[in-house]
C-alpha atoms as one frame of an Amber mdcrd trajectory, in Angstrom:
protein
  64.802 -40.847  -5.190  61.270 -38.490  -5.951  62.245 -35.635  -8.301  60.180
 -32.806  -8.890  57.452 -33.085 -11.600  59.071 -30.809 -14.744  57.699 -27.666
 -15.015  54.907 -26.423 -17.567  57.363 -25.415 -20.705  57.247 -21.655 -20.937
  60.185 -21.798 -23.778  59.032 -23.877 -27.239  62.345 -25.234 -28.144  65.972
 -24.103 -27.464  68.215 -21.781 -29.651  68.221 -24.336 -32.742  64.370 -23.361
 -33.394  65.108 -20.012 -34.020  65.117 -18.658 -37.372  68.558 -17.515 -39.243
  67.581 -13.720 -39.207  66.562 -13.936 -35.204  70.009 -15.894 -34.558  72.096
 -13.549 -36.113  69.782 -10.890 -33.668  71.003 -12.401 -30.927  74.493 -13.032
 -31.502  74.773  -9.008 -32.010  73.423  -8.655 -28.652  76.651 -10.812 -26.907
  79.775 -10.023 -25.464  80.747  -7.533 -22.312  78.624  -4.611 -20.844  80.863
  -3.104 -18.248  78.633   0.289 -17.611  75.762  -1.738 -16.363  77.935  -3.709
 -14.673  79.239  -0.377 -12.647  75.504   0.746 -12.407  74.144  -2.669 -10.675
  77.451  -2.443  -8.658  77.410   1.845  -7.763  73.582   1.129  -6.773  73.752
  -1.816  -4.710  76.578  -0.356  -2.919  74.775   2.841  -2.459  71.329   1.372
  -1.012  73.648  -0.742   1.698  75.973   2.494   2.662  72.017   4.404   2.960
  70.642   1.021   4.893  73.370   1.137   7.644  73.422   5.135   7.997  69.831
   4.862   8.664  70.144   2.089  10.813  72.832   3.879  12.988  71.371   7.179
  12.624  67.836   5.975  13.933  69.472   3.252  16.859  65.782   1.142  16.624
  65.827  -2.400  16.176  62.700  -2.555  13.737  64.948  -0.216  11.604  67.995
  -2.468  12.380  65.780  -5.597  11.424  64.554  -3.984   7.979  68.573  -2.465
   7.003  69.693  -6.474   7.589  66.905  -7.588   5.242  67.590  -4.848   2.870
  71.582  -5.129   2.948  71.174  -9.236   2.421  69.254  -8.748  -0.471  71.973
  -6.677  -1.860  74.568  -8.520  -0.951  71.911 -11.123  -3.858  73.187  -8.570
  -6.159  76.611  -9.411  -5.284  76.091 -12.615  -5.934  74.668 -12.370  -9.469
  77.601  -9.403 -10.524  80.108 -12.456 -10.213  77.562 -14.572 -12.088  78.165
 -12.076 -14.638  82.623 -12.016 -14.523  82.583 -15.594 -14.154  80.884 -15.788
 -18.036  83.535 -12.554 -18.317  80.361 -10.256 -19.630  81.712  -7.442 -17.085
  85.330  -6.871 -18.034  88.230  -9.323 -19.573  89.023 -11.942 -17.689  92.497
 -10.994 -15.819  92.025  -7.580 -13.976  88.266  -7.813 -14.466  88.711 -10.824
 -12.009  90.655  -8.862  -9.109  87.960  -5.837  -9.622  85.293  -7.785  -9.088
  87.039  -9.940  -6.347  88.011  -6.457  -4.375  84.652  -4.945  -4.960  82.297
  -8.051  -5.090  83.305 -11.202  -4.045  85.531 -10.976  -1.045  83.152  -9.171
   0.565  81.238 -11.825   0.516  83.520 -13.334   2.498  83.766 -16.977   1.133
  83.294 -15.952  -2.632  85.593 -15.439  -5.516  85.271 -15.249  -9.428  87.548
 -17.930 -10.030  86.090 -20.301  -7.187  82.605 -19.438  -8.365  82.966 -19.528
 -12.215  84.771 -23.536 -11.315  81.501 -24.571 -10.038  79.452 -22.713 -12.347
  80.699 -23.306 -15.733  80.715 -27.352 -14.545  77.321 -26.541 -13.897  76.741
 -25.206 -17.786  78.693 -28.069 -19.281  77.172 -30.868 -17.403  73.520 -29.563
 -16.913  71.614 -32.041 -14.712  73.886 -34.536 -15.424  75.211 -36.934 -12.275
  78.317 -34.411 -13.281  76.171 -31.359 -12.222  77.310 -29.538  -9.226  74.358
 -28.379  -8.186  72.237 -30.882  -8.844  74.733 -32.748  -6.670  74.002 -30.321
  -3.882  70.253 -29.356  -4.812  68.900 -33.322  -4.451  66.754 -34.545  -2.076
  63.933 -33.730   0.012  64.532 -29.861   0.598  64.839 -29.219  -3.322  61.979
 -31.417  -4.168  58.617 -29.926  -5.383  55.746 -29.288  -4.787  56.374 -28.902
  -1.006  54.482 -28.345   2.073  54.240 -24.543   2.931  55.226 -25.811   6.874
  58.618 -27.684   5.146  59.497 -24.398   2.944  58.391 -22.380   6.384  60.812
 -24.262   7.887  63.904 -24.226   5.641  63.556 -19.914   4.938  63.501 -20.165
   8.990  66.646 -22.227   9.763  68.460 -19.393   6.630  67.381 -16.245   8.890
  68.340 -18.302  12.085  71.830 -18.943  10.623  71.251 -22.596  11.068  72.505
 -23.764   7.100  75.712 -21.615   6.859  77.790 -24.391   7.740  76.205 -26.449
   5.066  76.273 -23.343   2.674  80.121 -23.395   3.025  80.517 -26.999   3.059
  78.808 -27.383  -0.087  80.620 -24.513  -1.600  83.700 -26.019  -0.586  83.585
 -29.221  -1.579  86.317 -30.685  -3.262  85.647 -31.477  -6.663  88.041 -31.345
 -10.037  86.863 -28.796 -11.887  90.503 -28.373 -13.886  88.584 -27.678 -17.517
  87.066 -24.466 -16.056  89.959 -23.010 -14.505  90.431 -19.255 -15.384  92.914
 -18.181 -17.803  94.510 -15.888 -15.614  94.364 -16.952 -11.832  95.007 -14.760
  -9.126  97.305 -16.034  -6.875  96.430 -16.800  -3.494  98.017 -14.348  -0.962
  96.212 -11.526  -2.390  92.412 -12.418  -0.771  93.986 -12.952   2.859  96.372
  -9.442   2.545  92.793  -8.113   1.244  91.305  -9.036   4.576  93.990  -8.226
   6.418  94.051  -4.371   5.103  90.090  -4.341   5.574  90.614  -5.609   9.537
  92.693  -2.910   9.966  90.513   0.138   8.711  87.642  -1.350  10.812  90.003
  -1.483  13.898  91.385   2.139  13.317  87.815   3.711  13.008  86.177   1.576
  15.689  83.700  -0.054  13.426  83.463  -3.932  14.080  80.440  -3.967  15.759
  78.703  -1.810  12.232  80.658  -4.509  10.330  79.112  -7.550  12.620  75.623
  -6.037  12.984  75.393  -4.601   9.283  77.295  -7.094   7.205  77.720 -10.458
   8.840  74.329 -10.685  10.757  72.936 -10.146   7.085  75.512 -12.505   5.499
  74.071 -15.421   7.457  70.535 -14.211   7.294  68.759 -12.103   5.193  71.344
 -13.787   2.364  70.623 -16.953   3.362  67.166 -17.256   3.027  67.330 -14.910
  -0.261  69.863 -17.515  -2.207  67.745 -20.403  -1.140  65.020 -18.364  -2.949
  66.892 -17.676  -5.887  68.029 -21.068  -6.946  64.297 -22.201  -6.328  63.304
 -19.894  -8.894  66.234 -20.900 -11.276  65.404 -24.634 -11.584  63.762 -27.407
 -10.885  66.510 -29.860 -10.216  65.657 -32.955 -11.890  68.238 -35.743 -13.314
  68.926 -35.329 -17.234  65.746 -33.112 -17.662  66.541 -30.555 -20.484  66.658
 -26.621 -19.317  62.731 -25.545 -21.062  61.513 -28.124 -18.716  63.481 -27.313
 -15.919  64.184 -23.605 -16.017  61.001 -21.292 -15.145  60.248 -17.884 -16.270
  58.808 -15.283 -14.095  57.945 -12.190 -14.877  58.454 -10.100 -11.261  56.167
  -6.928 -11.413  58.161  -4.012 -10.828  58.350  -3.766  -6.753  59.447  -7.182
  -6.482  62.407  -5.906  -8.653  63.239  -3.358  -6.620  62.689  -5.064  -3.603
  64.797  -8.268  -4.919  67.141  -7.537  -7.474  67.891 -10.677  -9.441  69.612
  -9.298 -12.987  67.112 -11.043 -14.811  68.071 -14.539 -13.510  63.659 -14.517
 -13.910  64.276 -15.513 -17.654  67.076 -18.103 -17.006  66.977 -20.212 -19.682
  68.062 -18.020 -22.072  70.802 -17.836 -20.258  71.696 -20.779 -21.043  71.017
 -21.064 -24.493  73.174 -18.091 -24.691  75.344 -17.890 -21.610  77.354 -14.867
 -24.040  74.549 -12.809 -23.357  74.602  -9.925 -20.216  71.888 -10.058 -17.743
  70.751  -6.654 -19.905  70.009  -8.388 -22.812  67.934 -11.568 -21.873  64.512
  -9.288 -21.952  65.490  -8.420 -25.454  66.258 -12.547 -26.461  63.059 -12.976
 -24.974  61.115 -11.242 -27.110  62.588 -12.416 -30.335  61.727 -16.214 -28.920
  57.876 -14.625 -28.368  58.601 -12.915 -31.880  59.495 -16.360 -32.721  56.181
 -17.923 -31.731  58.130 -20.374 -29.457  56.791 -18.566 -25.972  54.003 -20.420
 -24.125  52.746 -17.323 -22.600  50.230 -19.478 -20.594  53.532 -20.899 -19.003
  54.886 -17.761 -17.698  54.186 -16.837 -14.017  53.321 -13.667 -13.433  55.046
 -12.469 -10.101  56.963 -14.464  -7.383  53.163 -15.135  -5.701  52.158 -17.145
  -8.761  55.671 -19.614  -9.129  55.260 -19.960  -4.824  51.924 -21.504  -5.625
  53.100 -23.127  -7.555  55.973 -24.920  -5.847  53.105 -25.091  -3.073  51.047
 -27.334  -4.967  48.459 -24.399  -5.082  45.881 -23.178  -8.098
């Protein structure tokens, strides 16, 4: 099967090359930061409550169109906040879990922490390994770079058309034992249904299941869609038993593609994992002990989302 050529190593080495006194730097930086958890969570929640007032307020479709685009890119942000509770860098693990759930991943309406952090934490342990989950599910020709722009045209088409939910869920459901990463405190099953069932009846009491359908769902299986595809592009080249420098770009967004696609620094991924104890807050600060470090290839580094879509492109 082709695999994609390994990327131009913007990371000299892993967290072994680092000296003692920039180790120890690091390690003070781990553990949980629950306020900008609540920030990332207040603010996304506040631009999609602004998005669909607007949207009703104005009743025009090219505001409609724009509040879907704008609500699926923070319902991204969702996506990453239980990125962050599945490594538990929010809250502890137990009630942590059912906050996030209520406030995060059920809305989502497939997601949950423990479901997620399953997958993910396979993915961590077994990194590009035939053991991988997503390299399982990110193989083949639609993960394979570089690409033609009319192929990556096409797949970001068939996300806003809704045509790859099905295979979205699939994949997320797939049955796979994953019993070394359960969570130490699971939440038991009945809760995420009742959850539902309490949410169906505030939107049938106050009349609101077509704001729900046209300001939630329609972006769900859009806007989302295409936004996730974009997001695990950016996070790796999926090639077999490749190591994460070689695998993992960094991108350095400039500031309005931050605002306009919040990722929680997923742009300087591998230091993730090197140190998967580490908030999203705090991977800016690793990174600049690894440049401190000397072991940044700054000529490695793409500077905005333009310059790494060239370069998936097989453009200069």
């Amino acid at each position: 099967m082709k695999h994609s050529p390994l990327l131009p190593a913007a990371v000299l080495g892993d967290k072994s090359s680092l000296s003692p006194q920039a180790r120890a730097e690091i390690d003070k930086l781990a553990g949980r930061r629950p306020r900008e958890f609540m920030l990332q969570l207040f603010y996304a929640w506040a631009v999609i409550g602004i998005a669909i007032g607007l949207a009703i307020a104005a009743q025009n479709i090219l505001v409609s169109i724009l509040a879907i685009f704008i609500i699926g890119t923070r319902q991204l942000a969702f996506f990453f906040l239980i990125h962050e509770q599945a490594h538990c860098l929010a809250f502890k693990s137990k009630y942590g879990d059912y906050f996030v759930n209520f406030f995060v991943a059920y809305p989502l309406l497939i997601a949950t922490v423990d479901g997620y952090a399953q997958v993910h934490m396979a993915h961590h342990r077994f990194f590009l390994s035939d053991k991988d989950p997503d390299l399982q599910r990110k193989c083949g020709e639609n993960w394979t770079f570089p690409m033609p722009a009319r192929k990556l045209a096409g797949l970001f088409i068939s996300d806003l058309l809704a045509l790859n939910v099905w295979k979205m869920i699939k994949g997320k459901m797939a049955k796979s034992d994953y019993s070394l990463f359960k969570r130490p405190s699971k939440i038991p099953r009945w809760v995420q249904p009742v959850y539902y069932l309490a949410v169906a009846m505030v939107l049938t009491t106050s009349h609101s299941w077509m704001v729900f359908l046209l300001y939630w769902v329609l972006p769900l299986v859009t806007s989302f869609q295409a936004l996730v595809r974009w997001g695990a592009i950016c996070e790796h080249q999926y090639v077999p038993n490749a190591s994460i420098a070689d695998t993992s770009p960094i991108i350095m967004p400039h500031w309005w593609e931050n605002i306009v696609v919040p990722n929680l620094n997923f742009n300087l991924h591998p230091y993730h994992h090197f140190f998967p104890g580490l908030a999203f807050c705090e991977l800016p600060a690793a990174h600049e002990i690894f440049r401190r470090e000397g072991l940044v290839n700054e000529k490695a580094i793409f500077k905005g989302y333009l310059s790494y879509l060239r370069y998936i492109l097989g453009s200069s």
